[in-house]
N, C-alpha and C positions, 0 to 999 in steps of 0.2 A: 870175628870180623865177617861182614856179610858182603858180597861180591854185588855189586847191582848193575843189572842187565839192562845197557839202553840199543839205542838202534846200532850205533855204532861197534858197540861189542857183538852183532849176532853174527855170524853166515849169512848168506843172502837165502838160500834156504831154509835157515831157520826165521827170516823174515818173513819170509814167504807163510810159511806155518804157523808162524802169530797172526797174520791175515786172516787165513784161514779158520782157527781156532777163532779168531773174532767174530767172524762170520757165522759160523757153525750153531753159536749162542741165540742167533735172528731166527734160526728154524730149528729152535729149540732141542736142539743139539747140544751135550757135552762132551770136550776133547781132554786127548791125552796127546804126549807126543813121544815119538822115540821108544813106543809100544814094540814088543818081541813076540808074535805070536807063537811063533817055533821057531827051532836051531835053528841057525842060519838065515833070519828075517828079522829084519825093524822097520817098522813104517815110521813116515813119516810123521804124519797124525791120523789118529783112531778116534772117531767119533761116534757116539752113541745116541742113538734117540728117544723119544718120549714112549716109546711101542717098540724098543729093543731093537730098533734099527743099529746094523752097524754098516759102516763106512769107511775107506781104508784109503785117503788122499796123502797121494807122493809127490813132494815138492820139487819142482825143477827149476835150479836158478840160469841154466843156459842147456845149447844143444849139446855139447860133449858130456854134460852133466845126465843126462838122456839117454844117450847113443851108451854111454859106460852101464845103463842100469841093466843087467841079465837078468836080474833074478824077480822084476815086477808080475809075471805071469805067476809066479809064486804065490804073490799073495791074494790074488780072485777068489781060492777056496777057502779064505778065513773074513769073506765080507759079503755084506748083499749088496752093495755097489762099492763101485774103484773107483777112484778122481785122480786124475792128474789137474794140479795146482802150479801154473806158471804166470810171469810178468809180461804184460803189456807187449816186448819187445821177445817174447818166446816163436821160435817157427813152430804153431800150432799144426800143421802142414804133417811133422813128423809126430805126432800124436795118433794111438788107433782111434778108427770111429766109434767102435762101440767102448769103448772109453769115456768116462764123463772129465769134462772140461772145466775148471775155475781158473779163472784171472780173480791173481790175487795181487795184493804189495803189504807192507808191513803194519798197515792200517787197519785193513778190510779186503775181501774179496766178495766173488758171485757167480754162481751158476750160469755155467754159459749151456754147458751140453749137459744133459742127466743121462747118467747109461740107465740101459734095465737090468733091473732086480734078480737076482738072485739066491733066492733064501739060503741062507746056510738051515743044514739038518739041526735038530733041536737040543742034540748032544753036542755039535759043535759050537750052537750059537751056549750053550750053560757054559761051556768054557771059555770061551770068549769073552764073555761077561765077567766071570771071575778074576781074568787075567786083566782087566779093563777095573776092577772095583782093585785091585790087589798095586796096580802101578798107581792107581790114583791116590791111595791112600801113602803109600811109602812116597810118592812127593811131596805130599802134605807134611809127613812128617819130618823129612829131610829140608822146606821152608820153615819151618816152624824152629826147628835141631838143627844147624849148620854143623855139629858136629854128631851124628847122628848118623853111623854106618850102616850103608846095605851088609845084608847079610849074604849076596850071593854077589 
């Protein structure tokens, strides 16, 4: 039996993230979502680019949703830019500056602010990349195998 995911069954977060993810595709960007780069971290969406860009956008579906997250400064050192990803109706206001900005909704989103760049070191972006090719491929097979267990 296959589960099928409409609007109506996501999070507003995770609508947020299919935005985004749609978007990502325009600037020839592929996404993941719900990527772990280390203990204690999952972003939202992890996108990669055509020249090994990576990108680490955290979806916010309201200000308490926001004001809750600790642990965002965390993930600066596993990306060469950070996006916060909110709706229309978001107090952008409590967003950092050097922060980059998307307004999204469950459609599409778009670059409002771009932070600067950050290269991650070349050791960290090979891991990153691996962990990016290794979640992409076990969702594939997990769509393809509805019964088809992670192994971890």
């Amino acid at each position: 039996m296959t589960v099928e995911l409409t609007t109506s069954t996501l999070l507003p977060g995770q609508l947020l993230a299919r935005g985004v993810s749609r978007a990502m595709r325009s600037h020839d960007f592929v996404s993941v979502e719900e990527l772990v780069p280390t203990s204690g971290l999952r972003v939202d969406v992890m996108a990669l680019g055509p020249k090994g860009e990576i990108w680490i956008v955290e979806c916010k579906s309201c200000r308490a949703d926001f004001l809750s997250d600790h642990k965002w400064r965390g993930y600066l050192e596993w990306c060469d830019r950070f996006f916060w990803a909110v709706d229309g109706d978001f107090p952008t206001e409590l967003l950092p500056d050097d922060t980059g900005l998307i307004l999204a909704d469950a459609y599409d989103a778009e670059i409002i602010r771009m932070p600067a760049e950050t290269r991650l070191p070349a050791a960290r972006r090979k891991v990153m990349m691996q962990k990016f090719a290794r979640h992409a491929a076990i969702r594939a097979q997990s769509a393809r195998d509805p019964d088809f267990v992670t192994p971890f």
